[in-house]
Residue, then its C-alpha position, 0 to 999 in steps of 0.5 A: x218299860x223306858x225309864x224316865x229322866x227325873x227333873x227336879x224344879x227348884x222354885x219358891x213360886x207354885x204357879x211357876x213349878x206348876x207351869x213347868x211340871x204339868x207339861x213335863x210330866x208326860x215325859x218325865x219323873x217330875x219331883x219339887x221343892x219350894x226352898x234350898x233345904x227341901x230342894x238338896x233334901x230332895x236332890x240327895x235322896x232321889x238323884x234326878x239327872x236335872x234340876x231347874x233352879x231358881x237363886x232366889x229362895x226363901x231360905x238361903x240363894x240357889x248358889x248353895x244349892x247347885x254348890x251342894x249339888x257339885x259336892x254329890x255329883x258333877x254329872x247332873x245337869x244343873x239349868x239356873x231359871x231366874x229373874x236375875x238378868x245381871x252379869x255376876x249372877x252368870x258368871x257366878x252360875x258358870x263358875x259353880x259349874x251350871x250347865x245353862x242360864x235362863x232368865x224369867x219370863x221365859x216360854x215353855x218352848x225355850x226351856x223344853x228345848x233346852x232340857x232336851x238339849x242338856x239330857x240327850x248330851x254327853x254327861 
């Protein structure tokens, strides 16, 4: 049997983690979280080889997340999806070692290429 990649969404919104997970299922192991605690929960017991993440959460800001995430591991691939279009949230992400930066709204076809993009390439 081939192995899936697990991708975890990281987002507050349902209607966006289901915007995602419903296409991306047939592909891959799709696991969710709607806040930062739930999500390094998550993280830290299900390893996924990438996690989309939204900074804007209820509970504390993505930063913490994709900084626990380097703690644990700096091969996982880390695509920040925000509404957050400005130049210090991108740098931020960059600096804190994420491998893509896409701001909302956004079509599926964008975000498919680049998850693609980031699983098939070297870790």
């Amino acid at each position: 049997m081939e192995h899936k990649n697990t991708i975890l969404i990281v987002d507050d919104n349902p209607s966006i983690r289901t915007f995602l997970k419903v296409p991306l299922q047939s592909k891959f192991n799709i696991i969710q979280a709607a806040s930062a605690e739930e999500a390094i929960d998550m993280y830290m017991k299900k390893g996924p080889e990438l996690v989309i993440l939204d900074l804007g959460l209820p509970d504390k800001d993505g930063f913490h997340v994709l900084e626990e995430v380097r703690k644990k591991d700096d091969t996982t691939k880390v695509i920040i999806l925000t509404a957050r279009d400005d130049n210090e949230s991108r740098e931020k992400s960059k600096k804190l070692g994420a491998n893509e930066y896409m701001t909302k709204p956004f079509r599926f076809s964008e975000i498919l290429d680049v998850i693609e993009g980031q699983l098939s390439a070297p870790s």
